[in-house]
C-alpha positions in Angstrom: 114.4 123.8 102.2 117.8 121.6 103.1 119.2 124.8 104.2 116.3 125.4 106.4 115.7 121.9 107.8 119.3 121.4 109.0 119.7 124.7 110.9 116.4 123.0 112.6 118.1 119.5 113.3 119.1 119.3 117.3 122.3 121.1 118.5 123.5 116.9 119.7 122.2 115.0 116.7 124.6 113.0 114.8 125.5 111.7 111.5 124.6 108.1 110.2 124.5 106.1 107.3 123.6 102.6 106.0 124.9 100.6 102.9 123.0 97.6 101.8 122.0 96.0 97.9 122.8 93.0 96.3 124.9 91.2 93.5 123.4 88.6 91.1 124.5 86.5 88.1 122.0 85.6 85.6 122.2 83.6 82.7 119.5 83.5 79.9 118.3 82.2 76.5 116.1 83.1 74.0 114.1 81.0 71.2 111.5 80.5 69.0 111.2 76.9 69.1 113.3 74.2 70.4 115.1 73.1 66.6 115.8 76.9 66.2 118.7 79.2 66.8 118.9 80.1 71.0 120.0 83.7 72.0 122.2 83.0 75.2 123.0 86.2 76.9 124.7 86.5 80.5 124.1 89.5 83.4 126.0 90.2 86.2 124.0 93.0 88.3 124.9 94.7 91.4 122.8 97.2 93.4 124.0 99.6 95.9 122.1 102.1 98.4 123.5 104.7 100.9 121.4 106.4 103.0 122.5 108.8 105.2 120.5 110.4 108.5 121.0 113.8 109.2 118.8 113.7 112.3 115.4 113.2 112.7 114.6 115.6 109.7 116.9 114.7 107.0 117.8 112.0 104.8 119.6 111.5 101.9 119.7 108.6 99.3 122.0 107.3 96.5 120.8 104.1 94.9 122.8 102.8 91.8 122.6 99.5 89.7 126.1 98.3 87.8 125.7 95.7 85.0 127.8 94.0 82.6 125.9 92.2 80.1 127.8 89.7 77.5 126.3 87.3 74.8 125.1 87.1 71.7 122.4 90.0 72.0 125.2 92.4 72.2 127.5 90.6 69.7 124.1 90.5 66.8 122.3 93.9 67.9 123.7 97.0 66.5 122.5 99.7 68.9 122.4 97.7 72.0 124.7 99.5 73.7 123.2 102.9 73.2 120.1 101.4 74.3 121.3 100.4 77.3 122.9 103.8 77.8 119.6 106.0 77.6 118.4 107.4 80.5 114.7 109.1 80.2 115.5 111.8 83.2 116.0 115.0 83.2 119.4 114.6 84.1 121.7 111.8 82.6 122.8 109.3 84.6 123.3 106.4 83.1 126.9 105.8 81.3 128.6 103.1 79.6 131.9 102.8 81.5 133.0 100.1 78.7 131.2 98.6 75.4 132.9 96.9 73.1 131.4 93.8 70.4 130.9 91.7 73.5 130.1 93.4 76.2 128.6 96.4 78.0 129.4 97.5 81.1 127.2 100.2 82.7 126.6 102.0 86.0 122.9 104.1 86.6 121.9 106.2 89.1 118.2 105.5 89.5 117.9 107.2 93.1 119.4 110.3 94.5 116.7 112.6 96.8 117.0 113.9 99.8 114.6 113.7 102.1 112.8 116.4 104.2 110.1 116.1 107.2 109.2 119.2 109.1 106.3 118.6 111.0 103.2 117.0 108.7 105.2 118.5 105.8 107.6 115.8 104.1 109.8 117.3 100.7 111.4 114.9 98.7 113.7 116.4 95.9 115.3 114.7 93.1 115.2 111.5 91.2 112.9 109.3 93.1 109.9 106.3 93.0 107.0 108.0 93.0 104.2 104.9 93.2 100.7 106.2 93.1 99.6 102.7 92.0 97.2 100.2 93.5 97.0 97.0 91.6 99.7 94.5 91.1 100.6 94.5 87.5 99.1 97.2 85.5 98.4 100.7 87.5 97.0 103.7 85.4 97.5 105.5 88.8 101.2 105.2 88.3 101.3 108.2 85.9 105.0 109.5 86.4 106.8 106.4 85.9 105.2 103.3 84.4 106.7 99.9 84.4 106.8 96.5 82.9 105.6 93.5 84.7 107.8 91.0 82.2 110.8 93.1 83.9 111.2 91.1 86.7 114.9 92.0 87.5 114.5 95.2 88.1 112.5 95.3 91.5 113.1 98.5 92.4 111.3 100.1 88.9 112.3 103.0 87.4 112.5 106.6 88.8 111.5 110.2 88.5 113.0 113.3 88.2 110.3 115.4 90.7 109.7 117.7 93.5 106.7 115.7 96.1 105.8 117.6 99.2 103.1 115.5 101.4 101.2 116.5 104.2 99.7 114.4 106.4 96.5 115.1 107.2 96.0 112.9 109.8 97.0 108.9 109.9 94.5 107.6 107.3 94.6 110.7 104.9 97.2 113.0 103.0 98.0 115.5 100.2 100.6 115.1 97.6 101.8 117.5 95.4 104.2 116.5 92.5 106.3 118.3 89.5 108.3 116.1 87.4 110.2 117.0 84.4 111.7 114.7 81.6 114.2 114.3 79.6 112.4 116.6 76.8 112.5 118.9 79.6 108.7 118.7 79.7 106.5 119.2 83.3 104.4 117.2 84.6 102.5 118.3 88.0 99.9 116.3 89.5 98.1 116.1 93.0 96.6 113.1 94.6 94.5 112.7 98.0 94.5 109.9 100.1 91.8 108.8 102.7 90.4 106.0 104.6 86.6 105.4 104.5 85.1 102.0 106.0 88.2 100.6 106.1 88.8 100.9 102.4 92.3 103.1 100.8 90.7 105.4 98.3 92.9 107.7 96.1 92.0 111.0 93.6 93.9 112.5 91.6 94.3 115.4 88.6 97.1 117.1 86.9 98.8 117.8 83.8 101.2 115.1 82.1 104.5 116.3 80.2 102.9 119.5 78.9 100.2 117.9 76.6 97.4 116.3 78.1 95.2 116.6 81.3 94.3 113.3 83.7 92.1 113.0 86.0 91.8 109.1 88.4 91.6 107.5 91.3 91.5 104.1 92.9 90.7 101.8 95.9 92.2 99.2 97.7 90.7 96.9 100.9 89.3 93.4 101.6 86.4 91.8 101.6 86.7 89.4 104.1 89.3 87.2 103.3 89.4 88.3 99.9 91.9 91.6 98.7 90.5 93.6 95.7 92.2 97.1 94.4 91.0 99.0 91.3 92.4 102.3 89.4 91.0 104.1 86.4 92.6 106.9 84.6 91.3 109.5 82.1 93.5 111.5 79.6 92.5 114.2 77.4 94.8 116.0 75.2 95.6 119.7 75.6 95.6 120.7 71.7 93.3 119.9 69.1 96.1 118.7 67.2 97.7 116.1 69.2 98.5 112.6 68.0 96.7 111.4 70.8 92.6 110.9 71.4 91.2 110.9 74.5 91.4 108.0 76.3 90.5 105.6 79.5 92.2 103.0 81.3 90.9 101.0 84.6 91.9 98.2 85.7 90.7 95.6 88.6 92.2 93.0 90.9 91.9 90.0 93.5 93.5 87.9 95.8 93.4 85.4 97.9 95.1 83.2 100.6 94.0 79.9 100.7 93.7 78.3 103.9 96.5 76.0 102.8 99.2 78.9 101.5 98.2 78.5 98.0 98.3 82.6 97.1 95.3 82.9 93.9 95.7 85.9 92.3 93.5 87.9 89.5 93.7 91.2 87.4 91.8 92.9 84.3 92.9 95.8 82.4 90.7 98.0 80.0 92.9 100.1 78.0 90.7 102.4 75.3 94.7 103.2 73.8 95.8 100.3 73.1 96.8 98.9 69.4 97.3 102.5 68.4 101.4 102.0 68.1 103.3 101.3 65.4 104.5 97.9 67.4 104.7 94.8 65.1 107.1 92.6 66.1 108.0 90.7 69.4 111.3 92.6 70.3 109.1 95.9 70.2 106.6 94.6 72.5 109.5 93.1 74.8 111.8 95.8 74.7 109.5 98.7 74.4 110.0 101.8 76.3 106.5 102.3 78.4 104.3 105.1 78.6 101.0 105.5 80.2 98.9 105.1 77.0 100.4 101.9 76.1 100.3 100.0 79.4 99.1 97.2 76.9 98.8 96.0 73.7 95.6 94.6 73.5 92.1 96.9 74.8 91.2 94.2 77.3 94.0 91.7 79.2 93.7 89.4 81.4 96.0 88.4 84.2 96.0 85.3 86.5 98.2 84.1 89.4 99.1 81.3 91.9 101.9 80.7 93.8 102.5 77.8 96.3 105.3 77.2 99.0 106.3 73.4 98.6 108.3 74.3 102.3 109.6 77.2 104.0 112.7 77.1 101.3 111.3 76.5 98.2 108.1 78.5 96.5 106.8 77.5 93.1 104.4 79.8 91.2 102.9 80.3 87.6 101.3 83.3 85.6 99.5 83.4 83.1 98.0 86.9 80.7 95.6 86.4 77.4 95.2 89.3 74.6 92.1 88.7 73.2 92.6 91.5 69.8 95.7 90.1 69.2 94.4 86.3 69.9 97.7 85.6 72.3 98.7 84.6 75.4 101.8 84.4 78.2 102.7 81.9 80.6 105.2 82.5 83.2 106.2 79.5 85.6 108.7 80.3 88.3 110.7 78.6 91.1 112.7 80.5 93.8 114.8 78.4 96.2 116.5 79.6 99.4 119.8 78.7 99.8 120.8 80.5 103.0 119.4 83.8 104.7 120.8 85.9 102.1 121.1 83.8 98.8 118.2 82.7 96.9 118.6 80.9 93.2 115.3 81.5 90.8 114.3 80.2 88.1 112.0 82.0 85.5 110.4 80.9 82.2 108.1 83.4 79.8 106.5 82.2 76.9 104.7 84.4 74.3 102.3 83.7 71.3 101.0 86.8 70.0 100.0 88.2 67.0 100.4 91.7 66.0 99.5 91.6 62.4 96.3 89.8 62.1 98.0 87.2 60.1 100.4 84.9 62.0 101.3 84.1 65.8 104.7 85.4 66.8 106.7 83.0 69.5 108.9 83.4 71.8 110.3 81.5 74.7 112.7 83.1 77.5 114.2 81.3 80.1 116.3 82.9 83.4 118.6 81.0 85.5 119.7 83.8 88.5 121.6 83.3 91.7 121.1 86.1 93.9 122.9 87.2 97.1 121.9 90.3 99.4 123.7 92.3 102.1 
């Protein structure tokens, strides 16, 4: 198909490219309570993407993240290195370039695809963000590569190693046609149509995830006057008899809305019939967990609220908030992001946990983020 769409490129067109990312120190610290021992960890992250244009009909991307993380998570973690390391594609690109008892430095390719258009036909080929979801924190439509919202670093969310072809039906509606494989060399193909119907986004789609159980979904997204709301819902159903797995449905439903004076109100609900069936029992495995479909959450029904405020064009303050009611906790996730100049903004983030996983006692946790951030 490369072959094909650059022997179709004009005899005159010419090569481009573009380079942009960013670089960003962050400092953090970790704690149960004030009069207890504090986890101080430091990351220095840098993003870079290349694109190059090949014509009008071909594009291809590279987009990798460097870190170097240093503290006392990866002096008093055994492991933490080779966590850092794994990389849940098909292929392996994610490597340790140094790791020692005090640091980790480590470079991951999360994007490299190219890019195909031929007509209403568009190919994309290779490890890529395929982002079926509709809500804001929580999407059961996002079945190739699920995310977590506490992640808040990582903006560009994980990737997928997949074949999508898309045809454009016409300018409200397509087709999409996807095959991803994993790093258990297991398939996944799904299909999804989108369409426009009183000026409303619906979605529907059907497949087969990593060779063991169907899903079937779909979702919505428009307004109601002033007033967004979105919605997905999700149904899996093991293959074989004999899976670990039961059947199972997750939806979820959100709102928002602008105030007349800025204020940005924001709500979500998730229903998730899978969750609480893991073997999670402590904080770190909740925080740290790697995340699948099934367990988008830990508690069957979660609750997610949202405001955010501009004090002046510079500064925006802003607080979260999520309640588990089966496992009788909560979150709270104030924020502040100040701009500096056009292209460096310093954040601050704080995420506060009570939850509690065994029925017996509330597990705490406090985290707090101090990042400076520049972009090019």
């Amino acid at each position: 198909m490369i072959l094909a769409s650059l022997a179709a490129l004009p005899a005159r067109s010419q090569l481009s490219a573009s380079l942009n990312g960013y670089a960003s120190n962050m400092q953090s610290v970790m704690f149960e309570n004030l009069e207890g021992q504090w986890i101080s960890d430091n990351l220095v992250h840098n993003r870079l993407n290349f694109k190059g244009y090949l014509g009008s009909n071909l594009n291809l991307t590279i987009e990798l993240r460097n870190r170097m993380l240093y503290g006392e998570t990866v002096k008093y973690f055994p492991g933490y290195d080779e966590l850092i390391s794994i990389d849940r594609g098909w292929l392996d690109l994610s490597f340790n370039l140094a790791a020692d008892s005090s640091y980790i430095i480590n470079t991951s390719i999360d994007r490299i695809f190219a890019d195909i258009t031929l007509g209403k036909f568009q190919a994309t080929i290779g490890r890529q963000r395929i982002n079926w979801g509709m809500n804001f924190v929580w999407n059961p439509n996002d079945i190739f590569n699920s995310y977590s919202f506490f992640d808040f670093d990582y903006v560009e969310r994980p990737g997928s190693d997949a074949i999508r072809i898309q045809y454009y039906l016409n300018s409200t509606a397509s087709l999409e046609l996807v095959g991803k494989i994993n790093q258990a060399e297991e398939w996944s193909m799904a299909g999804l149509l989108r369409f426009n119907m009183a000026n409303t986004d619906f979605q529907l789609l059907g497949g087969v995830l990593n060779e063991e159980e169907y899903v079937i979904g779909g979702g919505f997204s428009g307004n109601l006057g002033p007033v967004s709301l979105s919605g997905e819902i999700t149904y899996l159903d093991p293959m074989d008899d004999l899976s670990l797995h039961e059947a199972a449905l997750l939806g979820g439903i959100g709102i928002s809305y602008n105030t007349p004076f800025n204020m940005y109100l924001q709500a979500e609900y998730l229903y998730n019939e899978a969750a609480g069936k893991s073997s999670i029992s402590s904080f770190s495995d909740f925080y740290y967990r790697n995340l699948t479909l099934r367990d988008l959450s830990m508690s069957q029904h979660t609750f997610f609220t949202n405001f955010s405020y501009p004090l002046n064009p510079l500064l925006n303050i802003g607080v979260s908030g999520m309640y588990f009611p089966e496992l009788n906790g909560m979150f709270i996730g104030p924020s502040c992001d100040l701009s500096l100049r056009n292209d460096l903004d310093l954040s601050l983030f704080l995420q506060y946990f009570e939850i509690d996983f065994s029925g017996e006692q509330q597990q705490k946790a406090t985290l707090g983020f101090m990042r400076l951030k520049w972009s090019f």
